[in-house]
C-alpha positions as CSV (number, residue, x, y, z in Angstrom):
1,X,4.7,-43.7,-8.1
2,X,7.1,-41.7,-5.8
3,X,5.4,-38.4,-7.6
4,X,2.0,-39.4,-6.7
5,X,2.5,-40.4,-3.6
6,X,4.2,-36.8,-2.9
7,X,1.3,-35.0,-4.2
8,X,-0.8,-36.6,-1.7
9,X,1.1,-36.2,0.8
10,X,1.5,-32.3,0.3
11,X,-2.2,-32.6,-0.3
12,X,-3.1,-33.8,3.3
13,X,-0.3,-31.1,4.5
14,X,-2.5,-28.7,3.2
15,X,-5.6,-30.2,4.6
16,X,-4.2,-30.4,8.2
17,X,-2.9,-27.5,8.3
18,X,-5.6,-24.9,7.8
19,X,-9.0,-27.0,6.9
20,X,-10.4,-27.8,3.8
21,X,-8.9,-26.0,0.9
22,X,-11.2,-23.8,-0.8
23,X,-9.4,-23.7,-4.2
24,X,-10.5,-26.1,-7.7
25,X,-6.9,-28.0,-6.7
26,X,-5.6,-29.0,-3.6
27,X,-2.3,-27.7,-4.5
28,X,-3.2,-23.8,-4.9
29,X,-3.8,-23.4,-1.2
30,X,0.1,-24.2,-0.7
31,X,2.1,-21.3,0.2
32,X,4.3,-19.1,-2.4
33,X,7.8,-20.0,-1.4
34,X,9.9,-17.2,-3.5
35,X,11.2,-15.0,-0.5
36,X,13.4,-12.9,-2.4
37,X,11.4,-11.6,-5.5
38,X,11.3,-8.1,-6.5
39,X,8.0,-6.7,-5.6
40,X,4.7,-5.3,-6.4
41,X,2.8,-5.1,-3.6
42,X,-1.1,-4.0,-4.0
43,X,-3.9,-3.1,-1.5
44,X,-7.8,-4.4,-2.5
45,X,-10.2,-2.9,-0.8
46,X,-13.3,-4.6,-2.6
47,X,-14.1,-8.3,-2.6
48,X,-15.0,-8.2,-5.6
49,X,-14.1,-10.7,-8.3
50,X,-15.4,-8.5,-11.1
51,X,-12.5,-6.0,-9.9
52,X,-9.6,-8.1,-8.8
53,X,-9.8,-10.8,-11.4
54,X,-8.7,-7.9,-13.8
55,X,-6.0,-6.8,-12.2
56,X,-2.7,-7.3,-13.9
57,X,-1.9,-10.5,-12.1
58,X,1.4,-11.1,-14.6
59,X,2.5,-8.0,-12.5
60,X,1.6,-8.4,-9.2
61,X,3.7,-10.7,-6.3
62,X,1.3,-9.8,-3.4
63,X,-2.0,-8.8,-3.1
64,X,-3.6,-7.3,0.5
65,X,-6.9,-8.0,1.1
66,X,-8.5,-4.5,3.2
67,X,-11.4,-5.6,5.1
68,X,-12.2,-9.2,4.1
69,X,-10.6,-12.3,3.3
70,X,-11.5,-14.2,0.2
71,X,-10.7,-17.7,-0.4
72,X,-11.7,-17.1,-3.8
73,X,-9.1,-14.3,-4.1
74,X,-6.5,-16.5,-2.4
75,X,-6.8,-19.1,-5.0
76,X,-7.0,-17.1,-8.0
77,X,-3.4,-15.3,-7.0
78,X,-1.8,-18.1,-6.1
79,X,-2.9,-19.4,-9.7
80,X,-0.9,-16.8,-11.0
81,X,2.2,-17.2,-8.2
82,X,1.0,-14.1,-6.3
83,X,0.8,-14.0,-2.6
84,X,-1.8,-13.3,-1.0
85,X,-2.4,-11.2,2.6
86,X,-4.1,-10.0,5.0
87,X,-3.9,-6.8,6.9
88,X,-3.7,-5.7,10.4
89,X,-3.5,-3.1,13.1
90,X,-2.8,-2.9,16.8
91,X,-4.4,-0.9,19.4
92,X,-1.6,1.8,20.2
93,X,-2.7,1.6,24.3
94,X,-1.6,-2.1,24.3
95,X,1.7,-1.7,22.9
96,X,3.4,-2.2,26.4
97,X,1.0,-4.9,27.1
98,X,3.6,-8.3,26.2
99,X,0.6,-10.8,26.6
100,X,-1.5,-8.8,25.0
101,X,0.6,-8.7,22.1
102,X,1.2,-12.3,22.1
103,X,-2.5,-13.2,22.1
104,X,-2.4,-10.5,19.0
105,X,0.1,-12.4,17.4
106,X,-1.4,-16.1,17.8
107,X,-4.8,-14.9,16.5
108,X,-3.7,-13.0,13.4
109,X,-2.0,-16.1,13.1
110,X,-4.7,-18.6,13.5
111,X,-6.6,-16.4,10.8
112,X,-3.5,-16.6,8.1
113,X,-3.3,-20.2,8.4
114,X,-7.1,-20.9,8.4
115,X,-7.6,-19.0,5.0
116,X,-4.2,-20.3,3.3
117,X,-2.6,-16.8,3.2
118,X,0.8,-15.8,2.6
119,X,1.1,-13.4,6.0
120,X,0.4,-10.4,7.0
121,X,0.8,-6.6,6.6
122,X,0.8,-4.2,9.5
123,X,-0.6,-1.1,8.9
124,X,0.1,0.8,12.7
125,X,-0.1,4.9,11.9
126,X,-1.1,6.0,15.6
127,X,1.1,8.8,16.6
128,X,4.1,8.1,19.1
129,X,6.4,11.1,20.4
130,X,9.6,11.0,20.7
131,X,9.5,10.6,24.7
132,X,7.2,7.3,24.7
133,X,10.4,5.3,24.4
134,X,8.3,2.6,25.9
135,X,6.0,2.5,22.9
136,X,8.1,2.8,20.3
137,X,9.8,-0.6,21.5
138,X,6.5,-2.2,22.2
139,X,5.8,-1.8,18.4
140,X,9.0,-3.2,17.4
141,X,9.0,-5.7,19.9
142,X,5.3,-7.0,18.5
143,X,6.6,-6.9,14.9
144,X,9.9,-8.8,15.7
145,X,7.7,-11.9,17.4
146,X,4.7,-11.9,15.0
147,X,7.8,-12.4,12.3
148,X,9.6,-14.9,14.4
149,X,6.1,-16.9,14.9
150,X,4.8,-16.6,11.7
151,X,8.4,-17.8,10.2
152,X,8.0,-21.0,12.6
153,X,4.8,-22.2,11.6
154,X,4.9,-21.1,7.8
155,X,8.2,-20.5,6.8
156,X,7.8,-18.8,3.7
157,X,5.2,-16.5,5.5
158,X,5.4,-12.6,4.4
159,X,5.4,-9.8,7.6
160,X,5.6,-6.6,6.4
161,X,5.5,-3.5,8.3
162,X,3.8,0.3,6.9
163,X,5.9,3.5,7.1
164,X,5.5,6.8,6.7
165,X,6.7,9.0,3.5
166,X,9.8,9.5,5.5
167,X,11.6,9.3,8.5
168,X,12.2,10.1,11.7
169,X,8.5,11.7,12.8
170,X,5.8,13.0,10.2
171,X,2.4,13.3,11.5
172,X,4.4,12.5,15.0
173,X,5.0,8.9,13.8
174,X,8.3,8.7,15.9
175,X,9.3,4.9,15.8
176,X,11.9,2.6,15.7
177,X,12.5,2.3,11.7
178,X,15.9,0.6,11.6
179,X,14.3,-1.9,14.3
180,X,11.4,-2.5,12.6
181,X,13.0,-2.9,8.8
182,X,15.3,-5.7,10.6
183,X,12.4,-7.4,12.2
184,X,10.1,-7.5,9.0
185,X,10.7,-8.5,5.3
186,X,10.6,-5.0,4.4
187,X,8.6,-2.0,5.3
188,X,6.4,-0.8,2.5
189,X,7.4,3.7,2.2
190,X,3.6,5.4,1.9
191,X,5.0,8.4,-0.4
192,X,1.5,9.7,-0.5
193,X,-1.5,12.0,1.9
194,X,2.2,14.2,2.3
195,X,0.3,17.1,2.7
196,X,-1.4,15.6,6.0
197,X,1.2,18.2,7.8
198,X,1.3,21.8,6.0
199,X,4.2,23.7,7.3
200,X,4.2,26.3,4.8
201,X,0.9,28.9,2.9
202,X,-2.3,27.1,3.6
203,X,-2.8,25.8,-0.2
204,X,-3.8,22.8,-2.4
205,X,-0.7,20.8,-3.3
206,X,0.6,17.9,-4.8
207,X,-0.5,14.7,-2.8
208,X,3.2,13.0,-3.8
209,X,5.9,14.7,-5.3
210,X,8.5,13.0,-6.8
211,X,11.2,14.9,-4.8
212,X,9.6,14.2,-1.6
213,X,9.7,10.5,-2.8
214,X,13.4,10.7,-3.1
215,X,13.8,12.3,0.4
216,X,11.9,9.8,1.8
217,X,13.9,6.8,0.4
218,X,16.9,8.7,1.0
219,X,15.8,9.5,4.9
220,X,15.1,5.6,5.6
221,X,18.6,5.1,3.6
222,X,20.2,7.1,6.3
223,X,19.6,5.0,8.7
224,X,21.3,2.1,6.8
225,X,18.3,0.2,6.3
226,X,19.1,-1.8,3.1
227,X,17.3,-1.1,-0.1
228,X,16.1,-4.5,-0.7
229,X,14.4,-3.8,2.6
230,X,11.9,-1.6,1.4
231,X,8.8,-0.8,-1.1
232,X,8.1,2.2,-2.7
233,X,4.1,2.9,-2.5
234,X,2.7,5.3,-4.5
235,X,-1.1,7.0,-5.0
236,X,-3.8,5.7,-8.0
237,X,-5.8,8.7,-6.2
238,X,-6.0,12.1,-5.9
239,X,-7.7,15.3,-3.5
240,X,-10.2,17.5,-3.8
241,X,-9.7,21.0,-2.5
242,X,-12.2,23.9,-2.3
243,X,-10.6,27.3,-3.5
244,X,-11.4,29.6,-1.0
245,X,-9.1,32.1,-3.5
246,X,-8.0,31.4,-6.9
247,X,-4.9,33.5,-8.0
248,X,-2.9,32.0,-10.7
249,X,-3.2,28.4,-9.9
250,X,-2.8,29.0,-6.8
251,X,-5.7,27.3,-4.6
252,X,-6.2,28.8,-1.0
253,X,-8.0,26.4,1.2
254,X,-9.5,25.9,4.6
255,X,-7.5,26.0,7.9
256,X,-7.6,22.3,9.1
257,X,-5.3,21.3,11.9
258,X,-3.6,17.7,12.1
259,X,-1.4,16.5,15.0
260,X,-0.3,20.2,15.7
261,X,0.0,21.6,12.5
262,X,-2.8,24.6,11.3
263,X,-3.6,23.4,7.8
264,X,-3.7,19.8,6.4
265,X,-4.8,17.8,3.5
266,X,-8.2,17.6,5.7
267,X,-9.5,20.4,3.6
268,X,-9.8,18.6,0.7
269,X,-11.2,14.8,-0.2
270,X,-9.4,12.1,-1.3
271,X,-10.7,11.0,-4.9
272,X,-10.3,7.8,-6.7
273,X,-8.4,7.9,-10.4
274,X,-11.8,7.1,-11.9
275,X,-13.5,9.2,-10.4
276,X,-10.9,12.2,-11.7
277,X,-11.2,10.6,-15.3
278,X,-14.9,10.6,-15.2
279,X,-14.8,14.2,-13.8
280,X,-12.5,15.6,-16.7
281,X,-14.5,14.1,-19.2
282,X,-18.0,15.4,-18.3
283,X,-16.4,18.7,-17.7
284,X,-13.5,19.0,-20.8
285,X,-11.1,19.3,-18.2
286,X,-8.0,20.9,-19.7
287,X,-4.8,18.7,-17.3
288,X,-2.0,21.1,-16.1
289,X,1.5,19.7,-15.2
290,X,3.9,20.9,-12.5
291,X,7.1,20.8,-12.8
292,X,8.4,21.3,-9.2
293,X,6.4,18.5,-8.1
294,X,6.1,16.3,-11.5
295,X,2.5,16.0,-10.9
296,X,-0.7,16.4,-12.7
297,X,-3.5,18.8,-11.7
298,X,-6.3,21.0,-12.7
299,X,-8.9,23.7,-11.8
300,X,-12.5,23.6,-12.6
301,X,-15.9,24.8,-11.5
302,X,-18.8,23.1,-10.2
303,X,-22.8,23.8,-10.9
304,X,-22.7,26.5,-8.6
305,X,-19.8,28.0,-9.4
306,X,-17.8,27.0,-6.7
307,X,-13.8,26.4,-7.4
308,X,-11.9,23.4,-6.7
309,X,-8.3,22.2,-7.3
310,X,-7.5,18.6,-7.9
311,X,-4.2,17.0,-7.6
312,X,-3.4,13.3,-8.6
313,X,-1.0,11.2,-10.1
314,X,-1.9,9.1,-13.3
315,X,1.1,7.1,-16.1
316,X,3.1,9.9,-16.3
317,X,4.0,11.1,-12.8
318,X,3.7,7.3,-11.2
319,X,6.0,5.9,-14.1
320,X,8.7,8.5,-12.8
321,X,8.4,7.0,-9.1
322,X,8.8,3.9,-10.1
323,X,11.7,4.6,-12.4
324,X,13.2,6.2,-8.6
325,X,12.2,3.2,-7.1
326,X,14.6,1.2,-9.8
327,X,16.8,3.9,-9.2
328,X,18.2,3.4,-5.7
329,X,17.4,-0.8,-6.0
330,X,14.6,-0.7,-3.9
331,X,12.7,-4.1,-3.2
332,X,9.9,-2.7,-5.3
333,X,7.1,-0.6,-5.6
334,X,3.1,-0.6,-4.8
335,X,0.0,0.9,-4.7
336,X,-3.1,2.6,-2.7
337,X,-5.2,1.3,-4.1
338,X,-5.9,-1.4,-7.0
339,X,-10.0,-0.6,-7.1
340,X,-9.4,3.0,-7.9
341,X,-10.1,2.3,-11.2
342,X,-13.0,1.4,-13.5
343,X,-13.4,-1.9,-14.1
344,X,-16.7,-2.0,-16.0
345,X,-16.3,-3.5,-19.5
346,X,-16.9,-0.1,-21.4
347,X,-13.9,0.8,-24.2
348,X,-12.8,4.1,-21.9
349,X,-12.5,1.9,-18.5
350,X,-10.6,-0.9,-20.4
351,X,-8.0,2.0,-22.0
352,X,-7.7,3.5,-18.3
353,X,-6.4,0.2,-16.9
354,X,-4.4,-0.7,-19.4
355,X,-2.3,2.6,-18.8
356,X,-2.7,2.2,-15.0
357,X,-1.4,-1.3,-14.7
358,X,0.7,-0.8,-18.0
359,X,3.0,2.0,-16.2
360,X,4.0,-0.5,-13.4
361,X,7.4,-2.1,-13.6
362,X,7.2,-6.0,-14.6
363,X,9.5,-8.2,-12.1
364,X,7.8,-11.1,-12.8
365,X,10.3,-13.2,-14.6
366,X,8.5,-16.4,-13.2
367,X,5.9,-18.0,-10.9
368,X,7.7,-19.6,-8.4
């Protein structure tokens, strides 16, 4: 009798709290209370149940939702013990603003609890220089009370913050990182688009190389943010780029400026993994392998005869990142993004997510 009358109670708790529940059973809109899991933290950017109900949900502790928010996505991870997000940004002219941030802060809010999500991720990338001192600790200042708020009304809530490959200023990025790591859960490290700023020749280059993954844990390390304080994300994409010159793999490209810079990744296009696979296949694509960078990549020519280079990650190189990840005892790892790859029912599209999700670490040792 005590048990049942429990259930209902948590039952109504639910209902109060954010409507209706959505879900088959009352008890899979309650929150995911593990805080201290190991991670693997994904981004979905298509509500689409024929996608995310085959991702590897045995792997995964936290799904964001891009763009939408589906109850019917919320339920479903939660079946499996996997938290489920939303993500957010923050207009970069507001930043000083306090109300403003605290109106920010109550409606991101109001939309977590109304759709039974786990929290939120902030995804701010606007540029701040080194001199807008004023901006950097307006950021910090809205992370640290959107974390303190949404701990108060759902304490095992999730806030998480998104950095950049590294530390203290790429693509003039200059914030507070040791604020913002102790004001979040963790801050999630994008160790990919690292060729957004090209010091060096004007080529096609490896979109995440392994050693620059290791700087950038090492950089954020420096500033003795913990490594339990932070997730290792890594590319299921690739780019594009159009050889201007072709000389011995090396791929000349297009000046394209970025945030002061001459040449940037803007030359080329960002392509999803099954879009690569598709590509290698129609055109018996032999793969190359570089070394200095531990990344895939090959050369090929179009109908026209125009010549592009295209660097990706796939198993191989991402297994390696998140072997680094293990490496230094990071929180975990994740990925941009889950719906990169083919999830049709064909035998090839099956084989290509069964490497994909089969390279990712498993941390799940139980549901809770």
């Amino acid at each position: 009798m005590i048990v049942n009358i429990v259930l209902v109670v948590c039952s109504l708790l639910v209902i109060v709290e954010g409507g209706k529940c959505p879900c088959s059973t009352p008890d899979l809109c309650n929150p995911i209370t593990n805080t201290t899991r190991r991670e693997v933290f994904i981004f979905s950017l298509n509500n689409d149940r024929n996608s995310w109900e085959k991702y590897d949900f045995t792997k995964v502790t936290t799904v964001v939702m891009v763009g939408y928010e589906s109850p019917e996505l919320m339920c479903h991870a939660h079946k499996f013990g996997v938290r489920a997000i939303a993500i957010s940004n923050y207009p970069v002219e507001k930043l000083t603003n306090a109300a403003a941030r605290t109106v920010w802060v109550n409606k991101t809010l109001a939309m977590v609890k109304e759709n039974f999500l786990d929290g939120v991720n902030i995804d701010f990338e606007d540029p701040i220089s080194k001199n807008e001192v004023n901006l950097e600790r307006g950021y910090t200042s809205l992370v640290a009370e959107a974390n303190q708020r949404f701990k108060q009304e759902l304490p095992y809530s999730q806030v998480t913050v998104d950095v950049a490959w590294r530390q203290p200023c790429i693509d003039d990025r200059c914030y507070d990182y040791s604020g913002l790591s102790a004001v979040s859960d963790f801050v999630f490290v994008m160790a990919y688009d690292e060729r957004s700023q090209i010091l060096g020749e004007c080529i096609a280059g490896a979109n995440s190389p392994l050693g620059n993954a290791q700087i950038g844990i090492e950089s954020y390390l420096s500033l003795n943010i913990p490594a339990y304080k932070m997730v290792l994300g890594v590319p299921w994409y690739g780019y594009r780029y159009k050889c201007l010159k072709l000389v011995e793999n090396k791929c000349s490209i297009e000046k394209k400026p970025f945030r002061g810079v001459p040449c940037s990744d803007a030359a080329g296009s960002q392509i999803d993994y099954r879009a690569i696979a598709i590509l290698v296949k129609k055109n018996h694509i032999k793969i190359n392998f570089d070394n200095s960078t531990m990344t895939p990549f090959f050369n090929y020519q179009d109908a026209s005869n125009t010549t592009y280079q295209v660097w990706f990650d796939g198993p191989k190189s991402l297994r390696l990142k998140y072997e680094l990840a293990d490496k230094y005892g990071l929180r975990g790892v994740g990925m941009w993004n889950a719906d990169s790859l083919d999830y049709s029912d064909t035998i090839s599209a099956q084989l290509q997510r069964k490497e994909m999700w089969g390279a990712l670490p498993n941390y799940r040792n139980d549901f809770n």
